[in-house]
DRENVO-324140 format. One record per residue (C-alpha): residue in three letters; x, y, z. Coordinates in steps of 0.5 Angstrom, whole numbers, plus 500, padded with zeros to 3 digits. Layout:
// DRENVO-324140
ALAXYZ/...
***
This chain:
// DRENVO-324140
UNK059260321/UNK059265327/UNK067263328/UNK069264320/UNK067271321/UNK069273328/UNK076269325/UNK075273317/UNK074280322/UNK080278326/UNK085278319/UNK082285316/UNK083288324/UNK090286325/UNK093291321/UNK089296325/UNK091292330/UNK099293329/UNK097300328/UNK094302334/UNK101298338/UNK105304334/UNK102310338/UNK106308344/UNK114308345/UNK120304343/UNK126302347/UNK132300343/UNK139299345/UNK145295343/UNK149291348/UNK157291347/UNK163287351/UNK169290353/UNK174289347/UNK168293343/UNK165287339/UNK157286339/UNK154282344/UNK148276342/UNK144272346/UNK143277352/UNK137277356/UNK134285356/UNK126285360/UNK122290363/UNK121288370/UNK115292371/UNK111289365/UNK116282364/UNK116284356/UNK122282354/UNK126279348/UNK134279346/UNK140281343/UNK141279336/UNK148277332/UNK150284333/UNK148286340/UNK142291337/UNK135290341/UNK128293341/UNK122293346/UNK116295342/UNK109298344/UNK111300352/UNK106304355/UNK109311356/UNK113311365/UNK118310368/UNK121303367/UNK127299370/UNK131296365/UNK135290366/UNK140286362/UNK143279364/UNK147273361/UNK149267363/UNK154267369/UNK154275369/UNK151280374/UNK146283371/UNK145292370/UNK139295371/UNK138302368/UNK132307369/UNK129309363/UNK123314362/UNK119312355/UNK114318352/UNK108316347/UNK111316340/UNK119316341/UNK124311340/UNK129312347/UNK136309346/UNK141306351/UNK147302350/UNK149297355/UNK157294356/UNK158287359/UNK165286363/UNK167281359/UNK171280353/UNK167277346/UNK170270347/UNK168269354/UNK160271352/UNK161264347/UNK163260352/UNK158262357/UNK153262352/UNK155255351/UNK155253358/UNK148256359/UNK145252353/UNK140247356/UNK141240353/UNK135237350/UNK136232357/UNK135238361/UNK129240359/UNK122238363/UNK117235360/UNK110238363/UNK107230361/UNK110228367/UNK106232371/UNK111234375/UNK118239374/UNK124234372/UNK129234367/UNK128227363/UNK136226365/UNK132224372/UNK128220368/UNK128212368/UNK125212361/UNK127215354/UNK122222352/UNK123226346/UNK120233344/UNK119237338/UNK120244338/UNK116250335/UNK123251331/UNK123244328/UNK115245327/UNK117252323/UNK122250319/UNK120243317/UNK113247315/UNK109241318/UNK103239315/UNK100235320/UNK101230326/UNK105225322/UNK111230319/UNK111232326/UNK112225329/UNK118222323/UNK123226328/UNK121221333/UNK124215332/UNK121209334/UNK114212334/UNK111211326/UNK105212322/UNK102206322/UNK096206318/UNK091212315/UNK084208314/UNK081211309/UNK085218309/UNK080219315/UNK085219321/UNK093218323/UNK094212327/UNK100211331/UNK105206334/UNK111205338/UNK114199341/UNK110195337/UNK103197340/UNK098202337/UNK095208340/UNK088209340/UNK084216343/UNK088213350/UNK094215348/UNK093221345/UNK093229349/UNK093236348/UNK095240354/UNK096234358/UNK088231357/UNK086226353/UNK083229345/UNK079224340/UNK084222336/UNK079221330/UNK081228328/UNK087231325/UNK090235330/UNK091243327/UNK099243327/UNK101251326/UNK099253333/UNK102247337/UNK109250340/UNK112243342/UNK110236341/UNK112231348/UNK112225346/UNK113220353/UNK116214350/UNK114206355/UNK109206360/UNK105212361/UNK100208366/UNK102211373/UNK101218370/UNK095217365/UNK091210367/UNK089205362/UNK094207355/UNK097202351/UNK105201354/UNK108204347/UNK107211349/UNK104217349/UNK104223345/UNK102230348/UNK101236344/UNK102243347/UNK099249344/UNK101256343/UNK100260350/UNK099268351/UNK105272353/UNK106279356/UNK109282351/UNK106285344/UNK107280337/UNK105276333/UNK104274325/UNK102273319/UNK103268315/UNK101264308/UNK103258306/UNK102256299/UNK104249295/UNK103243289/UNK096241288/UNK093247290/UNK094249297/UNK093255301/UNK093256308/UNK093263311/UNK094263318/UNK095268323/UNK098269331/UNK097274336/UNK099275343/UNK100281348/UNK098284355/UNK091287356/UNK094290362/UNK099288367/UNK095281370/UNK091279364/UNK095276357/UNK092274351/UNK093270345/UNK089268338/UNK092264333/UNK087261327/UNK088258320/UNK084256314/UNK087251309/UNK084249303/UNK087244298/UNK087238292/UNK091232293/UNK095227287/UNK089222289/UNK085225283/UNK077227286/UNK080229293/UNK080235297/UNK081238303/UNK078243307/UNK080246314/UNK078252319/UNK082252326/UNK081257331/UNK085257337/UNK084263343/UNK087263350/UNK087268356/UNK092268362/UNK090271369/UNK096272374/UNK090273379/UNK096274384/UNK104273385/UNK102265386/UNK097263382/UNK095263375/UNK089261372/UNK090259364/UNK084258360/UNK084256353/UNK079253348/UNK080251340/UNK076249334/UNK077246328/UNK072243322/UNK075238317/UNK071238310/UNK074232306/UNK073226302/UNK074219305/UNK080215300/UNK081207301/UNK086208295/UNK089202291/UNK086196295/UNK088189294/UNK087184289/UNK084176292/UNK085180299/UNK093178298/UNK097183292/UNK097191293/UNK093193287/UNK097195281/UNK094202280/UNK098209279/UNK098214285/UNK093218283/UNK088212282/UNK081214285/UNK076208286/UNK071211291/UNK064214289/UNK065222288/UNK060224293/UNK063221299/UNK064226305/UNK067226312/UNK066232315/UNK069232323/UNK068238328/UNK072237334/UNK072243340/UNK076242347/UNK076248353/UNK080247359/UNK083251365/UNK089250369/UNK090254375/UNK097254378/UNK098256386/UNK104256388/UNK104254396/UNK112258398/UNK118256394/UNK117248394/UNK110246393/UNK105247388/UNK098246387/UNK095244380/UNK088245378/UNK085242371/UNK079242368/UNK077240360/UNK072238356/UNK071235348/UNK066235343/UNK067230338/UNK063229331/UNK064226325/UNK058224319/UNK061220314/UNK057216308/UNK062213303/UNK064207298/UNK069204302/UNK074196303/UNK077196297/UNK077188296/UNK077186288/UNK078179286/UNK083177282/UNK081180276/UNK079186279/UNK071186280/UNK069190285/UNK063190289/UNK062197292/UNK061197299/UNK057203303/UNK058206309/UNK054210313/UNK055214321/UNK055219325/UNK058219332/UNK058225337/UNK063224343/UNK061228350/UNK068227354/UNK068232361/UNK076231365/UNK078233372/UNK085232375/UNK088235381/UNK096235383/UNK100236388/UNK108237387/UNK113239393/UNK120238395/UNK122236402/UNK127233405/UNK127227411/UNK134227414/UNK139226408/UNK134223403/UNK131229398/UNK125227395/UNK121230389/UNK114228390/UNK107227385/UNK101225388/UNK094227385/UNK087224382/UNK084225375/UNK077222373/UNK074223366/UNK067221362/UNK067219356/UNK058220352/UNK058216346/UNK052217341/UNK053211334/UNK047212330/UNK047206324/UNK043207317/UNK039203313/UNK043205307/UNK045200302/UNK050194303/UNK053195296/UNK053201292/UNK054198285/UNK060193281/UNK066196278/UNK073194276/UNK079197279/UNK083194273/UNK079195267/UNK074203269/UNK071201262/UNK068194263/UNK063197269/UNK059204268/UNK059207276/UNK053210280/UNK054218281/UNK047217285/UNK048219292/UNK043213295/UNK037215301/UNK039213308/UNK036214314/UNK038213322/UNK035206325/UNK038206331/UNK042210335/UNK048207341/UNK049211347/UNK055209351/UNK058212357/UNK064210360/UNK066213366/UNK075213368/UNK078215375/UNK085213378/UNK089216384/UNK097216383/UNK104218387/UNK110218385/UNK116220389/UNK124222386/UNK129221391/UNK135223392/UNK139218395/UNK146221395/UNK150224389/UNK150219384/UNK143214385/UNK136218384/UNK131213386/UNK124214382/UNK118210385/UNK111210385/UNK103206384/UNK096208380/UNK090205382/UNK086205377/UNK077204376/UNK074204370/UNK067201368/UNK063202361/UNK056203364/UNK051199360/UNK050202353/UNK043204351/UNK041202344/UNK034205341/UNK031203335/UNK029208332/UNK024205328/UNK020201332/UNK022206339/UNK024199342/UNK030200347/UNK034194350/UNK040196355/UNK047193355/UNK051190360/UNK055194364/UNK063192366/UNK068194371/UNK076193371/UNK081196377/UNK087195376/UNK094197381/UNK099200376/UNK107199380/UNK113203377/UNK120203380/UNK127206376/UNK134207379/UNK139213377/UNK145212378/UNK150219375/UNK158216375/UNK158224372/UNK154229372/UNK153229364/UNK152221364/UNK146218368/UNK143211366/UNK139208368/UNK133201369/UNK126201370/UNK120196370/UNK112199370/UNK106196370/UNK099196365/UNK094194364/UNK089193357/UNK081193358/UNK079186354/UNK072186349/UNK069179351/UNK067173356/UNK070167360/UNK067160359/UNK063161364/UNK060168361/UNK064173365/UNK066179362/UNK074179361/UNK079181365/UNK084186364/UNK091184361/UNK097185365/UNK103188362/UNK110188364/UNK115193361/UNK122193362/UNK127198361/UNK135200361/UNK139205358/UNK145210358/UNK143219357/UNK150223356/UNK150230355/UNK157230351/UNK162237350/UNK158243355/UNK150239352/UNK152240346/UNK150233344/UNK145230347/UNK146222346/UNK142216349/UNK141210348/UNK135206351/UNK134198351/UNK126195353/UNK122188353/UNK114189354/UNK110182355/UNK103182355/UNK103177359/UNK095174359/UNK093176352/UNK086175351/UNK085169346/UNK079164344/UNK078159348/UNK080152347/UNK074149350/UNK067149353/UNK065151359/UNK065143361/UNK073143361/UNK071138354/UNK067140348/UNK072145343/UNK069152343/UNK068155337/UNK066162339/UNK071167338/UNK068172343/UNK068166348/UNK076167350/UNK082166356/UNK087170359/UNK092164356/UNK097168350/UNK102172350/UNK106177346/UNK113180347/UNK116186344/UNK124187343/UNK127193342/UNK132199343/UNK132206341/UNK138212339/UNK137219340/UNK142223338/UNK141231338/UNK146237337/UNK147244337/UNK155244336/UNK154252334/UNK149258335/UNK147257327/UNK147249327/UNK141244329/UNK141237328/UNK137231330/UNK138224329/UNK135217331/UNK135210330/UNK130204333/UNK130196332/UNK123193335/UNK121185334/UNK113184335/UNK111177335/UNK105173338/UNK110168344/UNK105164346/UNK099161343/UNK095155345/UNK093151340/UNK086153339/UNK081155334/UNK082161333/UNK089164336/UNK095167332/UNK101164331/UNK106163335/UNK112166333/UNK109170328/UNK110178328/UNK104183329/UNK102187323/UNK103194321/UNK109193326/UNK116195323/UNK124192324/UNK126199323/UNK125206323/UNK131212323/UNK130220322/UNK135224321/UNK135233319/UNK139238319/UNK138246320/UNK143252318/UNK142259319/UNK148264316/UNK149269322/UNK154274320/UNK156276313/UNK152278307/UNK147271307/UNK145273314/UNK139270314/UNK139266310/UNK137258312/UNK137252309/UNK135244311/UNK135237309/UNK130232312/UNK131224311/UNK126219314/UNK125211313/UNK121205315/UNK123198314/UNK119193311/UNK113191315/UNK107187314/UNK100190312/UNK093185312/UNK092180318/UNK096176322/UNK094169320/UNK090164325/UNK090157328/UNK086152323/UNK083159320/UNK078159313/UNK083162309/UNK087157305/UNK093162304/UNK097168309/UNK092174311/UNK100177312/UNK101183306/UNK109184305/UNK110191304/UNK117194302/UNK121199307/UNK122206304/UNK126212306/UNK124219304/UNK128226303/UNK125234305/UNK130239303/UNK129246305/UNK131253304/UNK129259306/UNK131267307/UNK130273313/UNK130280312/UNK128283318/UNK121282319/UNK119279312/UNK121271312/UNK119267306/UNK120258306/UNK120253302/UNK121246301/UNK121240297/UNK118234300/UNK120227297/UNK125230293/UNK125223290/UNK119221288/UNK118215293/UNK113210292/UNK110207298/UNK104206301/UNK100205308/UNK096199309/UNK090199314/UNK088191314/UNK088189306/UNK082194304/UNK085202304/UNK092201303/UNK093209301/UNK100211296/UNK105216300/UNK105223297/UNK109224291/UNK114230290/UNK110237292/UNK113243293/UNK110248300/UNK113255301/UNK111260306/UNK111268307/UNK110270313/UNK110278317/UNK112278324/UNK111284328/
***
């Protein structure tokens, strides 16, 4: 409650805010070239302050809020020596000043063309250290914050239908977005902000992330124990020291409002600020649902001197939701024909989540080429949920409600350490990562004695059954406490072994133990302890480069994981970790000066030892009919290639496109109670995802400002349930047959000064789909909605 209000007194003083900026003084300018014509795109700064900003399609530019001094005005452009000219600024006065660049209109938009960085020249901060993912043997993709802002996300999964072969898998009960790529499911392991592992039973808060990296194959030397599809990284909004910010609402169907907010500045020449927060409320097309949000994130940066930094930065967020299994399934085989708008849980179902994280980054550089990396975090995670859930009616649609009843709170502490140089031996030029990392996770489950089953409807017939609206006593029985604790060392070196070959190599070693949980009764205050588990692994990763020119590199690479397995041998020992080989080939072209970015990767990724039910006994004779009692026999292997395809072929235009083909399938088996079937594709594991949008803002003319956009995504028929068992109970397919769909955004938008206004049409052809979790929550995709956004920038 203390937050909201800080966050509600932050709304009403932003307006003072933007007034007291205005009692210092301005600078503004225009910048020409030498036949007259204006000059766009130009960088103009402050040297002293570092405040800066650039030149607009008609050369004019405006430094706002500068302390009144004397200040040294710099003008650069790529391929140009740059002009300094002094400037004396007086509290409450605009100061004017021109700047004419020595070459002609048309040489300015070939320089900028040629000073463009293409998206494969742009460094990831996942990779921990500094290279352009041209340099990289493994395929990378990041959304920026233009992308985020004009497509006007909601959440993660509209940020991630960009990226293709990385898909929303499932939403099990509208509670959290689970992801996969490359056929392997991401769990928390998988997923980070700012480069440390967050909870991923929270919907992240998009409108203050400023890029989405998303680190496609094995992430295992960097990271540790995740799964080998990829990882995704969410970088938030950081400080600057220059003065802006913005405010903004966003309204849109079934009831949506969110305003939002976003200001930074200096609060003095060494210290940066940024805060930005958010509060949405809205309805849903699922008749009962609503959803209720708060986010706060604030942020400081320190230049504690000229080679270290120090970034601190914190973030809030409370969801308040309804928990929504949607349509469920008949006779656990046939989606449940229901409307869209179909709500069959209890009207008091609750799920609230909170989650806040904190860390600090500190940066010393050691001279030009190394670099010290300091990092710290910390994750509190909670989530109380009580619910009707498991949507499984029989053939005529009787429906023995379920109840479900948890709270968990997580305590999650990460330390990390880098170090990064370059340095040469002989002729040989190496880019060196080396560093530590350890994290603990502190898990508290508490279970209930609520009712198994809440009451009978039919899902079919609403009539036939009157339901409950009685919200049933439930009170905490026990309690599960589990820490696990995480630590690895890694280095990595790049080295450039002439011209044209890079050679990228490197190892981790990992160590994880899940200590013994401790299980308390809470009734009887009785306490029982678990049994500890340790796994260490080593994780190798090698990649060749070779550039036949500069703007062409390809590439092969191979890298190893692991995957922690649940279970125990035959004679009782817990499981050994899977072992998982990846393979990668692949070409990245930069095509006409980087105005497109075309790449095209080739992988297989075997899970050699997969864990299965063993097929005997101890005694090497008796069949074993214990599930839980398994051997490292089985196999799985995934196919697939992956096109990226990025443009920017003028100032005006973006484009991105994309397109991926994975075949996931069990590929050895042995023949026991049990086990999968051998040539069977995993569930929730599409052939085919591909992504396309595109984005024009007029820059001249009367429709100056003027934006307009087009979005389309599809994924490909998959399949929903669970994959079907040697000799299991079941005397029909456990599989779901769900249908491929595509969807179209069309957007449109106009800019005047400061003012901006947004809107959009999403599903522009009402498509109906849906998301399968298991055969039980099998949620409807959002029918057609409209979304509009107005903002202020100042």
């Amino acid at each position: 409650m203390i937050v909201k209000h800080v966050y509600m007194t932050l709304l009403i003083l932003s307006p003072t805010l933007h007034a007291l900026y205005a009692q210092t003084g301005n600078i503004t300018g225009k910048i020409v070239s030498t036949d007259g014509k204006p000059a766009s795109f130009v960088s103009i700064s402050l040297k002293e302050i570092r405040k800066g900003t650039t030149s607009a399609e008609d050369g004019r530019f405006m430094l706002k809020n500068i302390k009144h001094g004397n200040y040294t005005l710099a003008v650069s452009h790529a391929g140009l020596q740059s002009q300094e000219k002094q400037v004396w600024v007086s509290a409450n006065q605009t100061f004017a000043l021109n700047f004419v660049l020595r070459e002609t209109a048309d040489q300015l938009a070939e320089l900028v063309i040629n000073g463009r960085k293409s998206a494969n020249a742009r460094a990831l901060s996942s990779g921990k250290i500094s290279i352009a993912p041209m340099d990289l043997p493994q395929s990378v993709s990041v959304i920026g914050q233009s992308v985020i802002r004009d497509q006007q996300v909601m959440r993660l999964s509209d940020v991630i239908k960009n990226v293709n072969g990385v898909y929303l898998a499932t939403t099990r009960g509208s509670t959290q977005e689970s992801f996969s790529a490359r056929g392997y499911g991401f769990s928390s392991s998988n997923m980070f902000k700012n480069g440390s592992r967050v909870n991923s039973g929270a919907m992240p808060e998009v409108s203050s992330l400023e890029r989405v990296e998303i680190l496609k194959g094995s992430a295992a030397i960097l990271y540790g124990n995740v799964a080998p599809g990829g990882i995704i990284n969410m970088i938030t909004k950081q400080p600057k020291f220059e003065r802006g910010g913005e405010l903004a609402v966003r309204l849109g169907s079934y009831n949506l409002i969110k305003p939002s907010m976003d200001i930074y500045g200096p609060i003095n020449s060494k210290v940066a600020y940024r805060v930005n927060g958010s509060y949405e409320n809205s309805e849903s097309f699922r008749n009962g649902v609503s959803s209720e949000r708060f986010y706060v994130n604030p942020s400081l940066l320190f230049k504690l001197s000229k080679h270290v930094e120090l970034l601190v930065q914190a973030d809030y967020l409370k969801h308040k939701f309804t928990p929504d299994f949607g349509i469920g399934s008949l006779d656990n085989v046939n989606i449940a024909p229901l409307s869209r708008s179909t709500f069959l849980g209890a009207s008091w179902s609750k799920a609230n989540t909170r989650q806040t994280t904190a860390s600090a980054l500190l940066k010393h550089r050691l001279g030009e080429n190394w670099q010290i990396n300091y990092s710290a975090s910390y994750q509190q995670y909670k989530r109380d949920y009580y619910s009707t859930e498991r949507i499984q009616a029989s053939a005529d649609g009787t429906w023995a409600r379920p109840l479900g009843r948890t709270n968990t709170a997580e305590d999650y502490v990460i330390g990390q350490v880098d170090v990064t140089g370059k340095f040469k031996t002989g002729i040989l030029e190496h880019t060196l990562l080396t560093g530590v990392d350890a994290d603990r996770y502190y898990t508290s489950n508490y279970t209930f004695n609520q009712p198994a089953i809440y009451d009978t409807i039919n899902i079919l017939n609403i009539n036939r059954y009157k339901p409950r609206t009685d919200i049933p006593e439930a009170s905490r029985i026990r309690v599960v406490k589990t820490p696990v604790v995480r630590m690895g060392a890694y280095v990595q070196d790049l080295v450039n072994l002439s011209a044209k070959f890079k050679l990228l190599a490197g190892v981790r070693w990992s160590y994880q133990e899940s200590e013994p949980a401790k299980i308390t009764n809470l009734v009887t205050h009785v306490q029982t302890k678990g049994v500890s588990k340790v796994d260490k692994a080593f994780s190798p990763r090698i990649g060749l480069i070779y550039k036949p020119i500069p703007m062409t590199a390809l590439f092969s690479s191979y890298a190893n994981s692991f995957s922690v397995n649940s279970g125990t041998d035959v004679s009782g020992n817990a499981l050994a970790p899977s072992i998982i080989d990846q393979f990668e080939i692949g070409v990245k072209n930069d095509f006409f000066k980087g105005m497109l970015s075309a790449n095209l990767t080739f992988y297989r990724i075997i899970n050699n030892n997969l864990a299965q039910t063993a097929r005997f006994t101890s005694d090497g004779i008796t069949p074993n009919n214990n599930t839980n009692v398994k051997e490292l026999t089985g196999q799985t292997t995934s196919d697939g290639f992956e096109l990226d395809l990025t443009s920017r072929p003028v100032n005006c235009l973006d484009i991105m496109a994309g397109y991926s083909y994975n075949y996931m399938r069990y590929s050895k088996t042995p023949d026991a109670k049990g086990n999968y079937i051998e040539g069977e594709r995993l569930v929730n594991t599409p052939a085919h995802t591909a992504n396309a949008s595109m984005f024009y803002t007029f820059g001249s003319g009367k429709i100056k400002g003027l934006k307009i956009g087009a979005a389309a995504f599809y994924v490909g028929d998959r399949f929903g349930g669970w994959n079907n068992t040697i000799r299991q109970v079941q005397q029909y397919s456990r599989l779901i047959a769900v249908p491929g769909f595509s969807t179209m955004d069309i957007s449109a938008g106009y800019t005047f000064r400061k003012v901006s206004v947004l809107a959009k049409v999403s599903n522009l052809t009402n498509t109906f789909n849906y998301y399968v979790h298991e055969n039980y929550s099998i949620n409807p995709i959002a029918p057609r909605q409209v979304i509009g956004t107005l903002s202020y920038r100042f």
